[in-house]
C-alpha positions in Angstrom: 106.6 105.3 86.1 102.8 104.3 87.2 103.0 101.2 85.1 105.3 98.8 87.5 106.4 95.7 84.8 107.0 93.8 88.7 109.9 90.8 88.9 110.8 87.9 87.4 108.8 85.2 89.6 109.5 81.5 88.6 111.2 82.1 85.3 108.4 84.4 84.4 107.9 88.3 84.0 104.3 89.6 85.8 103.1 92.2 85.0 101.8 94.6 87.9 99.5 97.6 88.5 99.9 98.9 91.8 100.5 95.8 93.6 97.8 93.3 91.1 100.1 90.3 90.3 99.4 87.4 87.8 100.0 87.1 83.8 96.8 85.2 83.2 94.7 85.7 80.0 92.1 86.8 83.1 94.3 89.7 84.6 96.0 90.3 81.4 92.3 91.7 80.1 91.6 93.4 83.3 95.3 95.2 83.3 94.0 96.5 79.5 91.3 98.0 81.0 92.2 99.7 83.7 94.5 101.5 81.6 92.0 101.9 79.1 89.2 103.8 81.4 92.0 105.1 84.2 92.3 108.7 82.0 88.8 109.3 81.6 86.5 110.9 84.3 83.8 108.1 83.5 82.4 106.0 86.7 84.0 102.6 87.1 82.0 99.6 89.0 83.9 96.9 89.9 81.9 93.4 91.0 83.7 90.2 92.1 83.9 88.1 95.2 85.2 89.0 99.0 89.1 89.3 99.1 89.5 89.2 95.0 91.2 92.6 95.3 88.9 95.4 94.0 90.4 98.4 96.1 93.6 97.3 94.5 92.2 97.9 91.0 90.6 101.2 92.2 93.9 102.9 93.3 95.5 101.4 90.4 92.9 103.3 88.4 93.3 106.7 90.7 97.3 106.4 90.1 96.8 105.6 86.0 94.7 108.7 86.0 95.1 112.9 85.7 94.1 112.8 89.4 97.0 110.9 91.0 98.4 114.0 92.2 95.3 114.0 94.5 93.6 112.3 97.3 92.5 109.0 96.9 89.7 108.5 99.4 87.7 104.7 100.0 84.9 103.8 102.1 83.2 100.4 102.7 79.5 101.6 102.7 78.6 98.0 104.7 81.2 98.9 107.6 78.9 102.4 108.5 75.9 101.8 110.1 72.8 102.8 107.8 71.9 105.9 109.7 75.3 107.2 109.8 76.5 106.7 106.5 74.8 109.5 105.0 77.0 111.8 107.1 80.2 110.0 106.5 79.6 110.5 102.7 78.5 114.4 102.7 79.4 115.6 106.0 77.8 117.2 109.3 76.9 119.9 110.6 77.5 120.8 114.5 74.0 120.0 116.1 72.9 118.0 113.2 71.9 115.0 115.2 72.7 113.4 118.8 76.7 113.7 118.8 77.5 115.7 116.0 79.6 118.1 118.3 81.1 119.8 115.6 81.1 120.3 112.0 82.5 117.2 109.6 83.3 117.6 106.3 82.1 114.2 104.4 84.2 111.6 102.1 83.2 113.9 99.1 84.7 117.3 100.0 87.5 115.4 101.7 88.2 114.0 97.9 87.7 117.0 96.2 90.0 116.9 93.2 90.6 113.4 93.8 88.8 109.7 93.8 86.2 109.1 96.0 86.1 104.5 96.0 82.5 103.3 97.6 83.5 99.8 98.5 80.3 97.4 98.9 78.1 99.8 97.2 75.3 97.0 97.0 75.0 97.3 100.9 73.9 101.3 100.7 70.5 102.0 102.1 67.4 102.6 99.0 66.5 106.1 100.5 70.5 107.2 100.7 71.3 105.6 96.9 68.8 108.6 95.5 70.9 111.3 97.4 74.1 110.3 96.0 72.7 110.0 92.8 71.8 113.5 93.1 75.6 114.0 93.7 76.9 112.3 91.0 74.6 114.2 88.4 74.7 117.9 89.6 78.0 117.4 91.6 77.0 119.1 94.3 76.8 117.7 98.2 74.4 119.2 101.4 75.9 118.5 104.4 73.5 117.1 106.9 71.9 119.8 108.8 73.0 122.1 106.1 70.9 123.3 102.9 73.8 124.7 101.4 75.3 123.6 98.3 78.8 122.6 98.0 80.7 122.0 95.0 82.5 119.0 94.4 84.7 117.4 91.5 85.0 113.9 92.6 85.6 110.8 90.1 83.6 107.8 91.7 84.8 104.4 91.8 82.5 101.5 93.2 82.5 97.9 94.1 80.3 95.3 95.2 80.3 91.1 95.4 76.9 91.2 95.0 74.6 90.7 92.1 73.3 94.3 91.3 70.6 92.8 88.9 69.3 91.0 91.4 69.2 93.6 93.7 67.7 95.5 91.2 64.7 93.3 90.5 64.1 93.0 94.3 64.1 97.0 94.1 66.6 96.6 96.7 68.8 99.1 94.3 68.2 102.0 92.1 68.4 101.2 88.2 69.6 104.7 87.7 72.0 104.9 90.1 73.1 101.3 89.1 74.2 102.9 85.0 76.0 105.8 86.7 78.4 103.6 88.1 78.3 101.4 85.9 79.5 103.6 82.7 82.6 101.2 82.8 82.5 97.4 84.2 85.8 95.7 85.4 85.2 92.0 86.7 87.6 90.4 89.1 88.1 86.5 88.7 88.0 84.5 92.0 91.9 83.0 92.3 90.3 79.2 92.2 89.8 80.7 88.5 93.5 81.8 87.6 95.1 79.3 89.1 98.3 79.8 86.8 98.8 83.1 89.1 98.7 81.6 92.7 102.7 80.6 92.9 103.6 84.6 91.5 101.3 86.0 94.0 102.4 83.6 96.8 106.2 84.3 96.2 105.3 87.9 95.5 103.5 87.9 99.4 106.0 86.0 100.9 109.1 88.0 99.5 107.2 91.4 100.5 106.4 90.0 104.3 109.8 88.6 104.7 111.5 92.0 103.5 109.4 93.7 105.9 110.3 91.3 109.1 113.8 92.0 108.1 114.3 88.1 107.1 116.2 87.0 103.8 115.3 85.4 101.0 112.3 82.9 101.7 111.7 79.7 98.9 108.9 77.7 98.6 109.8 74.3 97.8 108.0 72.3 95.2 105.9 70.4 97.3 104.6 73.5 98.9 103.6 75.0 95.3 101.7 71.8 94.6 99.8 72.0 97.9 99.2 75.7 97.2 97.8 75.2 93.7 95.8 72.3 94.5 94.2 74.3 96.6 90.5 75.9 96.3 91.5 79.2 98.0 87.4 80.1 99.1 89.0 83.4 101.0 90.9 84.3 97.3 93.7 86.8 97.2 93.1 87.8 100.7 93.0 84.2 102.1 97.0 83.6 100.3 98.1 86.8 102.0 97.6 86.3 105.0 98.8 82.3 104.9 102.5 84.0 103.1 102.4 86.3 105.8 102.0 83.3 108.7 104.3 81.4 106.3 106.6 84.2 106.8 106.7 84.9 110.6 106.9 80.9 111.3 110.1 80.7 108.4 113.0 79.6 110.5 115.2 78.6 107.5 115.8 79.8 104.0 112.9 77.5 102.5 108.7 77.1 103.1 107.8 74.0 102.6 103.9 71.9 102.8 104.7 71.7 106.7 104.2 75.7 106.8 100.3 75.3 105.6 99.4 71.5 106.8 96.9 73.1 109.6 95.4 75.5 107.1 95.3 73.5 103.5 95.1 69.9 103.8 95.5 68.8 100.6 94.2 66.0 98.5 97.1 63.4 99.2 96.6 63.5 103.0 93.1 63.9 102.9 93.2 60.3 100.8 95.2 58.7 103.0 93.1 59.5 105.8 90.6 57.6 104.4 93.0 54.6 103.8 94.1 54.1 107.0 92.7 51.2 108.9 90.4 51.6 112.0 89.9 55.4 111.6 89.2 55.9 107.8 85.8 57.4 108.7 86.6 58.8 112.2 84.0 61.5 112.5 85.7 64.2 114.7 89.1 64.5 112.7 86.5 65.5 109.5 84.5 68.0 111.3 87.6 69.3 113.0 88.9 69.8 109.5 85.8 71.9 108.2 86.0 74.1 111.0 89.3 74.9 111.2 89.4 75.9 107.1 85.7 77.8 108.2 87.6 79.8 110.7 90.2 80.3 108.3 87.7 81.3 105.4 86.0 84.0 107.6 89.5 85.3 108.5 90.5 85.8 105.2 87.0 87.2 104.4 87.2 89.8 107.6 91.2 90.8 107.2 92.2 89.2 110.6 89.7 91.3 112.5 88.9 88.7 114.9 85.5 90.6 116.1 83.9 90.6 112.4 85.3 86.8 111.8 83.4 85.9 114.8 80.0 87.6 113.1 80.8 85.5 110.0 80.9 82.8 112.1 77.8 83.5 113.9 79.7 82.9 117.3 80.9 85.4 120.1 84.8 86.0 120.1 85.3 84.3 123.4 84.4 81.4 121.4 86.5 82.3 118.3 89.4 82.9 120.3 89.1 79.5 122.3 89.4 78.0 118.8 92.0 80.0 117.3 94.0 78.4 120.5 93.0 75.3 119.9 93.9 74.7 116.1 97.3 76.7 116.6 95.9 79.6 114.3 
């Protein structure tokens, strides 16, 4: 069955799409949707911030839908330099430019039949959004260096953490191209939002990593879930996977407790008594320390562990990122 009803996670049943956990009124509405538009062909645009989980809504989507049986296909239109992207999304032909050694079929013919997911569609060039506007309309791609047509029956799911209006009224994005995507709108909450749904995802994280290490059973304790919910989680979903999955190689015993995040979430009881004790209350360097090493952490979550984009973020070469990553123990 496509519809996975998940475990029982502290005494409560959560619900699950293709790896989305949380029963929040929040999730709960975007669950309803996706099954609502997942058997139509219409275009779905999905907005919310960096690490919330919008590819995961997309394949739930693909899987929900008459095309399950068929490719699912994503590409993060901000990861492909400008000039290339047009050839990543309709293909190549040999001699089409500098390199193109051979012929390339693009992202649409590969998901012919299938879902095509433009991740970050708010980061597509203005002159590039009017060709695959053309696409989505006639359904029909040119490969570059080619002026023949090609048809294709791709279903296009998109996602962006930007604000498409604005972009819009900075004519930094087509208003056309903005309601063909946009026939259906599915909003992810940031997790500082649904807090009631950070424990079921962090026990649901921390059981999958520690299955998948070969370890048993991992706990957290109850101090641990306070620490964890007190936090703001900036990085979101993304940010609490990869701390589980630290949490999870670092586990030497059955249980997790606070001791397992006190580098990466100070919380507000040590933070207060930081500030009571005498001498060093206001010491300057512990407090920047702190900032930086939940910055580093932040622009981890936000890049996936790839230490070269975390160090763009950061606006600092990855000698220097790596020098700091040694230094806080990260």
């Amino acid at each position: 069955e496509d519809v996975k009803r998940g475990r029982k996670q502290g005494g409560a049943q959560v619900p699950k799409l293709e790896n989305l956990v949380g029963s929040s009124t929040a999730m709960r509405e975007v669950y309803a949707t996706i099954r609502q538009v997942a058997p139509t062909r219409s275009s779905v645009l999905i907005t919310g911030e960096t690490g919330t989980g919008k590819e995961l809504v997309a394949r739930a989507i693909h899987k929900l839908s008459p095309r399950a049986d068929h490719v699912f296909v994503a590409l993060n239109c901000a990861a492909i330099p400008a000039d290339l992207l047009e050839s990543e999304l309709f293909g190549h032909t040999r001699g089409a430019f500098t390199g193109a050694q051979a012929d390339r079929l693009g992202k649409f013919a590969l998901a012919n039949g299938g879902t095509l997911f433009l991740d970050e569609i708010g980061d597509m060039a203005y002159p590039l959004q009017a060709k695959l506007l053309r696409v989505l309309q006639e359904g029909v791609v040119e490969r570059v260096g080619s002026n023949k047509p090609m048809a294709v029956d791709v279903r296009v799911l998109s996602s962006t953490n930007c604000d498409l209006g604005t972009a819009m009224r900075e004519g930094r994005f087509r208003e056309d191209l903005y309601y063909r995507l946009n026939v259906f709108h599915i909003h992810l909450p940031a997790l500082r939002e649904r807090r009631e749904d950070v424990i079921d995802l962090a026990r649901f994280f921390l059981d999958r990593f520690a299955r998948e290490m070969g370890k048993g059973p991992l706990e957290l304790t109850e101090e641990a879930c306070r620490v964890l919910a007190a936090y703001e989680w900036p990085g979101n979903v993304r940010e609490l996977q990869n701390l589980m999955e630290r949490a999870a190689v670092l586990a030497r015993g059955s249980q997790v407790g606070r001791e397992a995040f006190s580098l990466a979430l100070p919380t507000a009881t040590t933070q207060a008594a930081a500030l009571t004790q005498p001498g060093d209350g206001f010491a300057l360097e512990p407090a920047v320390e702190d900032v930086e090493r939940k910055t580093i952490l932040r622009a981890l979550g936000a890049a996936s562990d790839n230490k070269a984009q975390a160090a763009r973020l950061l606006g600092v070469s990855e000698r220097t990122l790596w020098y700091k990553l040694k230094r806080y123990g990260l």
